[in-house]
N, C-alpha and C positions, 0 to 999 in steps of 0.2 A: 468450563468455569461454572460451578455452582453459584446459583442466585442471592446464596447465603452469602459466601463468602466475596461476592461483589458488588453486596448493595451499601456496606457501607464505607467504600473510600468513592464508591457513586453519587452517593447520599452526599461525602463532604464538600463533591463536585458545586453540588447545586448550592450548598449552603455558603460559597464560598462571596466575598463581599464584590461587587463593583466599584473600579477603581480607576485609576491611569494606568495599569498592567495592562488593559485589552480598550483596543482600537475601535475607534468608531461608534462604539454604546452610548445612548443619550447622557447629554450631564448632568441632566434632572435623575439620571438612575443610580448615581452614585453613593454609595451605603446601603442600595438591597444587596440583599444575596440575590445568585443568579436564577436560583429559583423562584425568587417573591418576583424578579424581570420575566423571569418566561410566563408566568401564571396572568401575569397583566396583558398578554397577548398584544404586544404592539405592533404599530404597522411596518415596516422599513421606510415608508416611502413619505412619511406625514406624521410621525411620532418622536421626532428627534434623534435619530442615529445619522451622524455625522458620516460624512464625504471623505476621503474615498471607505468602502465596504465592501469585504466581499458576504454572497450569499452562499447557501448552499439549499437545494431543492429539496422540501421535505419529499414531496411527491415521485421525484427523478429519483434519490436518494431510495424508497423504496421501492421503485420498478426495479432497481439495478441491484438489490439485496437477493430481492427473489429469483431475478432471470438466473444469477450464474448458483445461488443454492437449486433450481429446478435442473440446471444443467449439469451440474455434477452429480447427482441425483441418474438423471438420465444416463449417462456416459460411467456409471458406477465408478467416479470419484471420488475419492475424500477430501478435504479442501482444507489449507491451512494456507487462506489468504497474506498475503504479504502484508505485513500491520507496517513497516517504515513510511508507506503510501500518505499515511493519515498521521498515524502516534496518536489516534484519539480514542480512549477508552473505551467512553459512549459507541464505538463504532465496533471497538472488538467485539464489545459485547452484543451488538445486532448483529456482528457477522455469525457467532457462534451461536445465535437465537435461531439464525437465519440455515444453521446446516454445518455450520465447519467444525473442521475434527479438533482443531485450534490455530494457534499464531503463527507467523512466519515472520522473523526479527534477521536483524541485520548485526549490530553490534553489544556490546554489552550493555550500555545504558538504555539500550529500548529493553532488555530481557528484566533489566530492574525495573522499567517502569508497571510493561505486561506484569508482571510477578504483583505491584503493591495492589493493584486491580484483580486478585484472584484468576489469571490465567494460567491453566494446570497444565496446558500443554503445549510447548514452545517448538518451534524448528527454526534454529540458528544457519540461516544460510550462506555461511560462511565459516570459514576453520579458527578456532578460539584458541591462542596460544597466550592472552596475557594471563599471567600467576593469579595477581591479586581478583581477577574476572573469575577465572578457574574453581578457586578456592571457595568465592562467594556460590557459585553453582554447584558446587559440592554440599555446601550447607544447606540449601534451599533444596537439594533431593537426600539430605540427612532427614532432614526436619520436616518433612512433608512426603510420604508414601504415594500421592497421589498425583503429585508431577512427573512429569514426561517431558522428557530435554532431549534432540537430537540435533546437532549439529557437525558440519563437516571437517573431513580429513583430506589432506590433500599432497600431504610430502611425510616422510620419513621423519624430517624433521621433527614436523610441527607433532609428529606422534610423540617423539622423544619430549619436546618440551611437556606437552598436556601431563604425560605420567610422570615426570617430577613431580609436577604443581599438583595434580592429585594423590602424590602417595597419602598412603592412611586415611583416604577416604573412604565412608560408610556404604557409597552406591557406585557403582560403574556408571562412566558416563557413557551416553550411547553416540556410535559415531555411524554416518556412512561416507563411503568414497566418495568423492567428488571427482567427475570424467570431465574434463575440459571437452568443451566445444570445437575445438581445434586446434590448431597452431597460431599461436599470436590471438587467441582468443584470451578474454580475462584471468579469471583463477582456474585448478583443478589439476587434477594429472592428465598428460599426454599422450599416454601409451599406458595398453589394458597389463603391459608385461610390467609396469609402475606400478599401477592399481593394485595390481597381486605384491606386490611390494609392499605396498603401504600397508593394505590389509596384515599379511604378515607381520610387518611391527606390530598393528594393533591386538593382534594375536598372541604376540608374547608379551603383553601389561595384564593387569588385573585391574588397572584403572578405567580401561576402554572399553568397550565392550564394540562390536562392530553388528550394524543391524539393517543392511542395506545399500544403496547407491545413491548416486542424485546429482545433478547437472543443470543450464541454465541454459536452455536451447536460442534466447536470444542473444547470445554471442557466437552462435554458428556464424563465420565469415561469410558475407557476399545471401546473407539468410536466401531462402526460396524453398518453396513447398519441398522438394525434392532433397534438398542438404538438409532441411532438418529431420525428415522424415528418415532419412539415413542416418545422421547421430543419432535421434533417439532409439532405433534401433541396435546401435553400439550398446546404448546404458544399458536398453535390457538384455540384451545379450552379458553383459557383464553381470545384470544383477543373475542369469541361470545359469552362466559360467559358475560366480561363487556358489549359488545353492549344491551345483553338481560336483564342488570341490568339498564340501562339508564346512565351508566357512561360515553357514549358518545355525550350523547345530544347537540346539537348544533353547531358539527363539519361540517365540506366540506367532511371529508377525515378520516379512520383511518387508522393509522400506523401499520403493523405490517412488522417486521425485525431483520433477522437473515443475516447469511451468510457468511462462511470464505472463502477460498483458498480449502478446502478438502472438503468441502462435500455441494457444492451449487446444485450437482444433485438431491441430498433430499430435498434440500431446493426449488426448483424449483418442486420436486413431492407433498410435503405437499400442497406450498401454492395452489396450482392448486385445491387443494381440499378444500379451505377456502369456506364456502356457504357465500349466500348473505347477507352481513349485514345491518341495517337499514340505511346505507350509503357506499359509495364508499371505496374500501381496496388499500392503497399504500401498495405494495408488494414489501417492499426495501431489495434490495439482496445487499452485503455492501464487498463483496473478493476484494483483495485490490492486489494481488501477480502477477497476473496474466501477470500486465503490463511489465514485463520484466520476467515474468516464471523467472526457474533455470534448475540447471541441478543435482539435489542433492533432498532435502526435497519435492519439490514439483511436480520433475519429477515425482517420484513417489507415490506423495498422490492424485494428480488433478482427479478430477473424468471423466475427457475426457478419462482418463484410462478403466474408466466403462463404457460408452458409446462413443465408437470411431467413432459412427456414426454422432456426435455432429461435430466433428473436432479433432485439439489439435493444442496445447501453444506450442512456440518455444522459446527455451533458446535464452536470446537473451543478455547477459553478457558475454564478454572475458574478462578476465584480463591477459593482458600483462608482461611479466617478464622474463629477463635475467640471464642467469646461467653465474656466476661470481666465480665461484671455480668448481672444477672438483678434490678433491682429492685421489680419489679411483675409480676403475674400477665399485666399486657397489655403489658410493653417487656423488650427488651434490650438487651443493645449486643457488639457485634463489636470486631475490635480490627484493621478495612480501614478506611482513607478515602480523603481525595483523594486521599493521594497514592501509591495504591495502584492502586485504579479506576477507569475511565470515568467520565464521570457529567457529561458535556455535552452527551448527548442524552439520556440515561434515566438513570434509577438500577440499580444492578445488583439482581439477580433470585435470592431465596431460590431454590436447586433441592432441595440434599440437604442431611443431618446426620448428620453421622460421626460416633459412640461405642463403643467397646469393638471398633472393627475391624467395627462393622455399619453400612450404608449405609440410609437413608428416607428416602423426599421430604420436605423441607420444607415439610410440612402445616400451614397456619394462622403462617408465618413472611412478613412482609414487609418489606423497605429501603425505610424511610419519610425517610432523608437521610441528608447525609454528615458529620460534621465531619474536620481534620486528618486523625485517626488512629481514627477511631471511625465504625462503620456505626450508625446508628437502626435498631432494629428491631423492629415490632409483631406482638405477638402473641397471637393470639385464643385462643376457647375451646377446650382441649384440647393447645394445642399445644406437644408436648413438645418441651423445650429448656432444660438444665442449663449454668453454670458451667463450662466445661471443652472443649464437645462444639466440632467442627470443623464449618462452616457452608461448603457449596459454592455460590459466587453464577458465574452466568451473567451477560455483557457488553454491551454496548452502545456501537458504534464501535470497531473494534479500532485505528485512529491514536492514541486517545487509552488505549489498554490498554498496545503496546507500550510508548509512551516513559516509562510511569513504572518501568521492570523493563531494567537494564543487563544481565541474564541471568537469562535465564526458562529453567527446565527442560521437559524433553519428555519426555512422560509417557504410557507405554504403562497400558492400559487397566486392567493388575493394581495399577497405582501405581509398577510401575520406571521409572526417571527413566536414560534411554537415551542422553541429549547435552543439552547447555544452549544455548541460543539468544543470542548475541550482538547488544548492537541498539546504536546509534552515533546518538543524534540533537544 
């Protein structure tokens, strides 16, 4: 992504008005643009933004920009973080400041969004067969020489559909195979004797062009170091299978790409062991979570867990929320729910308890469930918690953190709120 070409729908970001669109913004702030709010540096905690909040760590935010651009870096990676995670521009854009080769989208309407933002280079991870999608990714590498589109193939089929929907188009779109993970794993093909299958269709279009492999190692069944360390040596085996059939002929580059949130340690040991193909290997590692970690699912699945000599990801999500009932010695209730927090893999996590501008761990405080607009929360003996006080809960999944917050603040460590986060889902 050129700086040129993404400073001014970034620009329109900031200029955009404060309103009842986004949550929790003071109401004294309503009619700046979001830039005249961020330039005022206010505090979260004593400048009026409203109850429930979530934050997002400027600080966390960049430790965790740089550890995995230093880590792929190390591991001679390319990195095309998974943007579904966020959908916030602002972020693409420091991920590719940050080292990535570019985006990793999921459906069609994130590749329109990535695109109005100046990102040139998309990997669609997943097989595109609607027309009207097709069509538009056709014009957008009509019109623009300098984008780079790969996304997957996975059936016969969906080959046949794609070359209708692009006949008479000006550029081949670029495809790789997609290897399932196993049997009764998600999407992909099942068997490598498929694989050459599909390739083969893709082979007799003019619309496709075929430029590699790629797979989703966190659908290995029953996951453990050992199974996955074994499919992904399938993929690559398939990606040197096809090189040695001549099914790459005439490329710059081939693709091979995996890589989730939980196990890019494997993925960073297989490809290290891809040999030399009759061309150059992009080694796209595609973890998308990283960028704001959690403090739930993938505190505990990141593989910095397994090699803590690497580093590690800092949670870098608070959400803010006000206990508004107190009516027993053992509950309370917050004023977060669903449609605030995560809470599709875990429930969010008592940390701290703001009163009078002092901060304490949330001693004897638990999220016992969610309703609407209301945290449950139990509370044992001793544990101080009044009517009023401000409750910090820690995440779990940050996919399902972003999209309930159209503009999440960023929140330097004293409480000043530095830029707001735009997110697009």
């Amino acid at each position: 992504m050129s700086a040129d070409t993404a400073a001014a729908p970034l620009a329109a970001l900031a200029a955009d008005r404060v309103d009842h669109r986004f949550k929790s913004l003071p109401p004294d702030a309503y009619g700046l643009t979001v830039g005249e709010l961020a330039a005022r540096r206010r505090n979260l905690f004593t400048d009026g933004f409203t109850t429930p909040v979530l934050a997002l760590s400027a600080e966390r935010l960049a430790h965790n920009l740089e550890l995995m651009e230093t880590y792929a870096t190390r591991h001679g990676l390319a990195f095309a973080p998974h943007g579904k995670t966020s959908m916030a521009p602002q972020l693409f854009r420091k991920q590719i400041e940050h080292g990535a080769w570019g985006i990793t989208l999921a459906v069609p309407h994130q590749v329109r969004v990535a695109r109005a933002f100046g990102i040139d280079r998309i990997f669609l991870a997943n097989e595109l067969v609607d027309a009207a999608a097709l069509r538009w990714i056709a014009g957008e590498l009509a019109g623009d020489p300098d984008f780079r589109f790969v996304c997957y193939v996975d059936s016969v089929r969906g080959v046949e559909l794609m070359d209708a929907a692009l006949d008479g188009s000006a550029r081949p779109v670029d495809v790789v195979v997609e290897l399932a993970a196993g049997e009764g794993a998600r999407t992909g093909v099942r068997t490598e004797a498929e694989c050459a299958a599909v390739a083969d269709a893709v082979a007799a279009t003019s619309t496709l062009r075929l430029v590699g492999v790629a797979g989703y190692e966190g659908e290995v069944p029953d996951a453990d170091p050992e199974r996955v360390h074994a499919w992904l040596r399938r993929l690559t085996a398939l990606a040197v299978a096809f090189d040695g059939a001549g099914r790459f002929k005439g490329l710059d580059e081939v693709v091979v790409s995996a890589g989730g949130s939980a196990w890019f340690d494997a993925v960073a040991d297989v490809f290290a062991e891809i040999p030399e193909l009759s061309m150059p290997v992009l080694k796209l590692l595609r973890s998308g979570a990283y960028v704001s970690h959690d403090d739930g699912h993938y505190r505990k699945l990141t593989p910095f867990t397994r090699v803590p000599e690497e580093g590690a990801l800092h949670p870098a999500f608070r959400l803010w929320a006000q206990v508004v009932s107190r009516p027993s010695d053992g509950q309370a209730f917050a004023n977060a729910g669903k449609r605030d927090a995560a809470y599709d893999l875990d429930l969010p996590l008592a940390q701290v308890v703001r009163r009078d501008g002092v901060e304490r761990p949330a001693d004897g405080v638990e999220v016992t469930g969610l309703s609407d607009q209301h945290a449950w929360l139990r509370t044992g003996p001793g544990a101080d918690l009044e009517v009023g006080d401000w409750l910090g809960m820690g995440l779990s999944h940050p996919c399902t953190s972003f999209d309930k917050w159209q503009l999440i603040p960023l929140v330097e460590a004293d409480g000043t709120v530095v830029d707001y986060i735009r997110t697009f889902f």
